[in-house]
C-alpha positions in Angstrom: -8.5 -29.6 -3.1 -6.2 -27.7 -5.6 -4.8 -29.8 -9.0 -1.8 -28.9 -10.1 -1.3 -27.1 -12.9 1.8 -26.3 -15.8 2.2 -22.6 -15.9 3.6 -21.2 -19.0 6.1 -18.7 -18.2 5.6 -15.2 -19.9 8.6 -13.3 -18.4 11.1 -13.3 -16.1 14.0 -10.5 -14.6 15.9 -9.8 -11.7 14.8 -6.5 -9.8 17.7 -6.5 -7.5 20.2 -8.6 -6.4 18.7 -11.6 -5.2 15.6 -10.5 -6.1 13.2 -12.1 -9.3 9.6 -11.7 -10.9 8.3 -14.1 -12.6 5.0 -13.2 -14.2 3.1 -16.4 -15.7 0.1 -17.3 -17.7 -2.5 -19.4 -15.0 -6.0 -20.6 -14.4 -4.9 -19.6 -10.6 -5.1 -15.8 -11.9 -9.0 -15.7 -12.3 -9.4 -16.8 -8.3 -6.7 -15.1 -6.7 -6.9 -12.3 -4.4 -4.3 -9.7 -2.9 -2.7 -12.1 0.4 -2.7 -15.4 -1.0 0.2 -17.4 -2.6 1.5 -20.4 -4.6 3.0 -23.3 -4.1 5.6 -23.7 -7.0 7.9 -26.8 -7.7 11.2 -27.4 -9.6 11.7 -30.1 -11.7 14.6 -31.3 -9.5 13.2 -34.6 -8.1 15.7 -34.2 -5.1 13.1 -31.3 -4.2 9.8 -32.9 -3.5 8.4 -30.2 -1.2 6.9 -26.7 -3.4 8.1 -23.4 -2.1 5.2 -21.2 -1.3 5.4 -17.9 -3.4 3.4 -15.0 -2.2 1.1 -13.3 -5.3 2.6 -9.9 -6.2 0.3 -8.9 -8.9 -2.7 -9.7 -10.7 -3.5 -9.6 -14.2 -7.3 -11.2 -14.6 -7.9 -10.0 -17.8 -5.0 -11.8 -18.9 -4.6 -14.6 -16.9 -1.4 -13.8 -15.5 -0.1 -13.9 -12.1 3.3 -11.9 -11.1 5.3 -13.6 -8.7 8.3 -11.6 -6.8 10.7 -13.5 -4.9 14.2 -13.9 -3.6 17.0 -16.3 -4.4 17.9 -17.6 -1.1 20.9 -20.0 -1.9 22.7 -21.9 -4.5 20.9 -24.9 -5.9 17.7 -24.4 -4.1 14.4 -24.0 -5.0 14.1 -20.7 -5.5 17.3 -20.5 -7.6 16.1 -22.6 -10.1 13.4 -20.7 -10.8 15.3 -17.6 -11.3 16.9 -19.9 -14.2 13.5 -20.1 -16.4 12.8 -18.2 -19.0 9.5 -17.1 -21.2 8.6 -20.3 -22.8 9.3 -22.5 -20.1 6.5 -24.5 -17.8 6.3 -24.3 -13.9 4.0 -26.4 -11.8 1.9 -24.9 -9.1 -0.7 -25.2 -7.5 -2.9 -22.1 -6.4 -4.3 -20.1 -5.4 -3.9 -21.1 -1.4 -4.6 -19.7 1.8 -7.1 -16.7 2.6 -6.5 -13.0 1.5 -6.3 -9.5 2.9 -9.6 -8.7 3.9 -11.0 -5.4 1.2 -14.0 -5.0 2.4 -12.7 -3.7 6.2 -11.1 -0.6 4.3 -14.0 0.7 3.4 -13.9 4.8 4.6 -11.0 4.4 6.6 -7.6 5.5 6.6 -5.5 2.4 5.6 -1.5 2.2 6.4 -0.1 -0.8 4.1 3.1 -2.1 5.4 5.0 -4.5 4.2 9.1 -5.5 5.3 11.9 -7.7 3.1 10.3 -10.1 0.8 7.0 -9.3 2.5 7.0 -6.2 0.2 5.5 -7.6 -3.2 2.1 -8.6 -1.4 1.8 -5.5 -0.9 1.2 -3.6 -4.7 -1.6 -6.0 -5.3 -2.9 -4.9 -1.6 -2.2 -1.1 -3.2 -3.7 -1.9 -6.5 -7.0 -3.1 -5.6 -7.8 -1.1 -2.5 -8.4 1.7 -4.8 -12.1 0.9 -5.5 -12.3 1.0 -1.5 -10.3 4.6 -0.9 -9.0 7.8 -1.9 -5.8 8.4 -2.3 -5.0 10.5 0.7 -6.8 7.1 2.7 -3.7 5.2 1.5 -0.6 5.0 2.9 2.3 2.8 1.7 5.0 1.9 4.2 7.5 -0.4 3.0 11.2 -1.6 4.4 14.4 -2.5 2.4 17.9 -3.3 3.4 19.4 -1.0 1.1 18.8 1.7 -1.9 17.7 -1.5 -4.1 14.0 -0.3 -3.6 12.1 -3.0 -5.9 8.8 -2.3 -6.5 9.2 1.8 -5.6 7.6 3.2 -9.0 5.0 1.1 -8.8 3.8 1.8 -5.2 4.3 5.5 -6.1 1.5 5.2 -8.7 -1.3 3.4 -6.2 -0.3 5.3 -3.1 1.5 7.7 -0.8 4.7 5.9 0.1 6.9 6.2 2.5 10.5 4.0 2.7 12.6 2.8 5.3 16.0 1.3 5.1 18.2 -0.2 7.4 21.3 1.7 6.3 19.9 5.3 5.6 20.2 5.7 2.0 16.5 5.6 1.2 14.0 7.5 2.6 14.3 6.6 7.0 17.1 5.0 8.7 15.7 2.4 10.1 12.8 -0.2 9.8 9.2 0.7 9.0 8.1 1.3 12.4 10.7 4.5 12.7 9.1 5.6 9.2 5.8 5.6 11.1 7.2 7.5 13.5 9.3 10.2 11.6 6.4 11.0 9.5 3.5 11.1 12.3 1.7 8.4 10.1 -1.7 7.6 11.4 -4.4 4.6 10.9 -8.1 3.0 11.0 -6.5 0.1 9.6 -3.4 -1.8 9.3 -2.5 -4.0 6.5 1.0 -6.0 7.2 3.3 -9.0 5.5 6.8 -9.1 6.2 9.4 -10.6 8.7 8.3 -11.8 12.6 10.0 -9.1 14.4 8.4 -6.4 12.3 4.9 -7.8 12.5 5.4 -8.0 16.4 6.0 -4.0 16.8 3.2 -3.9 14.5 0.8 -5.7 16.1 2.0 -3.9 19.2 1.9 -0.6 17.9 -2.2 -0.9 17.2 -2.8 -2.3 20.1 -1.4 0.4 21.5 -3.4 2.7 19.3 -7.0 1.2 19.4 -5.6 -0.1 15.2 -7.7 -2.9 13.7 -4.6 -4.8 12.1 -4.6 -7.4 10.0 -1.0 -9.2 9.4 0.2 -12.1 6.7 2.7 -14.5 8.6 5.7 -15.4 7.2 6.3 -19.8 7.9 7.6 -22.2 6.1 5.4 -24.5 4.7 5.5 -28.3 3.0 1.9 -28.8 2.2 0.4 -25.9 1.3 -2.9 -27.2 2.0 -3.0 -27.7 5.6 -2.2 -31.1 5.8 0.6 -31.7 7.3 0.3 -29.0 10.5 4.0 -28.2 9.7 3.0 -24.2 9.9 1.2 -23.7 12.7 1.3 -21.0 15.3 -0.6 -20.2 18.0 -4.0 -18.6 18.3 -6.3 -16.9 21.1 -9.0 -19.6 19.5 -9.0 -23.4 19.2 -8.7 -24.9 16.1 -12.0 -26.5 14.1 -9.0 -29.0 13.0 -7.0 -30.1 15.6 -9.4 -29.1 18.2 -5.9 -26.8 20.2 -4.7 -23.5 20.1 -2.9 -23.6 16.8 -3.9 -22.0 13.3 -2.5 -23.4 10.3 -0.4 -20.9 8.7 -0.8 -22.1 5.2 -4.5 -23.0 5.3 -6.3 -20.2 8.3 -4.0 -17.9 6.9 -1.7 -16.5 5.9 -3.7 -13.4 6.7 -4.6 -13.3 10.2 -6.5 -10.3 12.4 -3.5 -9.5 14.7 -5.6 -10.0 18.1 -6.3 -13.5 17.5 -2.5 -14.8 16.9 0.3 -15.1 18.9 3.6 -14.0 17.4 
């Protein structure tokens, strides 16, 4: 089982309204892989549960982790970590949950999509597929609300990106499906995180295509660890654990092969 561990925070800004990273100095770094996530606390007692924190970046050589994430309220969680600054200690515990897997890249075309706050996952996905594939194999489809497209340079140096957002002033009006579509994008392999509805089309859209896909669900989560069965959903497969047709978000997953969950 994972210890918890104090974090030492390097750096933190706000990208775009609502919208923080947080890069910080862990043992966590020299494990983790693109997919996986932390569970981070506050140090409000009134919040016992962590709030699971997908891993945006890695920095192994320096033993950093970059974590991006939105604000979703006043006084929550995640607003209080928007309040720390370089200095200042965190407690997590990580690196949880599986990863995207590298290896199935190998010599294919790849189409990495990610929607919302399912977007950071995604450069880390970008970053480290390049020992698997050219260039021209990668293609990086991500999904914002508006023109604050956090994240954009960065995809635009570890891919050929393509943006979507919902009211037209970036790139396609629409969601990341309709940039698939306006740009005749094609796949071997699909590589998704964001919200339920858009990993549905997704996962619809390969089927349709003959598209090994591999998706990271969004749930929420009070473990972490797969405890608790709080985050389950349903799978074609029983589970080892619970002997039913569940998968345990936080623990099986978050990264799933598309065929084998229901969503």
């Amino acid at each position: 089982m994972k210890k918890k561990e104090q974090a030492l925070v390097i750096s933190q800004e706000m990208l775009a309204d609502g919208i923080f990273s947080m890069w910080i100095r862990t043992d966590a770094a020299n494990a983790a892989k693109p997919g996986q996530f932390l569970s981070m606390y506050t140090d409000d007692g009134t919040k016992l549960l962590p709030r699971p924190i997908s891993i945006c970046e890695i920095d192994r050589d320096g033993e950093a982790l970059r974590m991006v994430y939105r604000v979703t309220g006043p006084e929550t969680g995640t607003e209080k970590f928007s309040r720390l600054q370089a200095g200042d200690k965190i407690e997590i515990v990580g690196p949880l949950g599986n990863g995207f897997p590298l290896e199935k890249a190998a010599g294919k075309r790849a189409m990495l999509m990610g929607g919302g706050i399912g977007v950071p996952p995604i450069l880390e996905l970008a970053k480290e597929l390049a020992g698997e594939l050219e260039p021209a194999q990668k293609m990086i489809v991500v999904g914002y609300r508006d023109s604050q497209t956090f994240l954009k340079e960065e995809f635009e140096q570890n891919g050929a990106l393509y943006l979507s957002t919902e009211d037209g002033s970036v790139g396609t009006k629409g969601n990341v499906m309709d940039a698939v579509r306006e740009n005749q994008l094609d796949a071997d392999i699909i590589y998704a995180c964001g919200p339920t509805p858009m990993l549905r089309a997704i996962k619809a859209y390969a089927q349709e295509n003959g598209i090994e896909c591999y998706i990271s669900l969004e749930e929420r989560m009070a473990c972490g660890i797969g405890a608790c069965l709080g985050c389950v959903c349903k799978s074609r497969e029983k589970d080892e654990h619970s002997n039913v047709h569940n998968k345990r978000v936080c623990k099986d997953g978050p990264v799933f092969l598309a065929s084998e969950v229901e969503i």
